[in-house]
C-alpha positions, 0 to 999 in steps of 0.5 A: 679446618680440614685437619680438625674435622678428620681429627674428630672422625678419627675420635670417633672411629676410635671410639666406637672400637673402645665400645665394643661389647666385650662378653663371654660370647668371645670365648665361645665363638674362639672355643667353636672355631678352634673345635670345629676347624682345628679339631675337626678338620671343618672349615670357616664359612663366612658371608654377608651383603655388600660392604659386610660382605667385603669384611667377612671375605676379608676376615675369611682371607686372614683366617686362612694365613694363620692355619684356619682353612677358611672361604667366603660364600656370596650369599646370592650364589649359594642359592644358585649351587654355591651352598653345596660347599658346605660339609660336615663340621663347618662353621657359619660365620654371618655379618650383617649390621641390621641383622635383617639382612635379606639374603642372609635370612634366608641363608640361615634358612637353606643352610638348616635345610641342608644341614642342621648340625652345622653352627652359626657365629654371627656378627651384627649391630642388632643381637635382637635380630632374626639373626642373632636369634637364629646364631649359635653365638652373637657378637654385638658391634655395639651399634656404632653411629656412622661417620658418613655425614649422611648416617647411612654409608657403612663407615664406624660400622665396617670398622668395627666389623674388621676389629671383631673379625681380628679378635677373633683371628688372634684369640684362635692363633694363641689357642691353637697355639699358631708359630712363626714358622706356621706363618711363613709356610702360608707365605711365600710371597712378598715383604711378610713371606720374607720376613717370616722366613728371616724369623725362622732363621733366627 
């Protein structure tokens, strides 16, 4: 019984990836990142609340193994001193699901106040949102149901958070044109450090 109700979460995690709105929106948040971080030596900030906070530190951690310099800013402790990481050419990458998200609001807010040149991707369930509308370039989750048997706990949600976090990922390493040797010298560490540096060899 058990088997077949994980086989149907399964179905419709992998389904909600597959409906993933695909649009030109992609192209342009892969054309600022490259142009401000790669280009121009900004950086990557991303954020978000809760568990879309978890995905954009996730997302800020792989961007930084393969060459974007990149840090993950808690929405709350920006309003305590925290924004003051921000500098010129940085880039704002926001993920919340509603796009309502309180603190991140008002973290689009301060951060024109600070610096209004500085551009903001963001990542939501809503593209109607005040988020979205306040973004530079939207990329829609495509609204996922989630699997949680009570439709609340973010689920298919943060999936779909991860995959457009990861296309993201791959689409700048092909445009900056990121190598295996690149690779292995952000990884000194551990199985892929040694696995990199077996492939350099070669």
């Amino acid at each position: 019984m058990m088997n077949k109700e994980i086989q149907e979460l399964l179905q419709k995690e992998a389904q909600a990836v597959l409906n993933i709105p695909v649009t030109n929106s992609y192209e342009r948040a892969v054309e600022l990142i490259v142009e401000q971080v790669h280009r121009k030596n900004g950086k990557l900030v991303t954020s978000g609340m809760g568990k879309a906070g978890q995905i954009a530190m996730n997302i800020a951690t792989t961007f930084c193994s393969t060459g974007i310099p990149a840090v993950f800013l808690h929405p709350s402790e920006a309003q305590h001193g925290d924004l003051g990481i921000l500098q010129d050419n940085d880039l704002l990458l926001l993920i919340s699901n509603s796009g309502k998200t309180r603190e991140i609001v008002e973290l689009t807010q301060l951060v024109r106040s600070l610096n209004p040149e500085l551009k903001f991707i963001v990542i939501t369930g809503n593209p109607e949102s005040p988020l979205a509308h306040e973004s530079d370039v939207c990329l829609s989750t495509g609204s996922p149901k989630e699997v949680c048997v009570l439709g609340m706990t973010p689920t298919t949600s943060t999936t779909v958070m991860t995959v457009i976090g990861d296309i993201l990922v791959v689409q700048v390493m092909k445009q900056t044109g990121f190598t295996i040797g690149d690779y292995s010298k952000r990884h000194h560490g551990g199985y892929l450090g040694e696995k990199s540096r077996r492939l350099c060899e070669k």
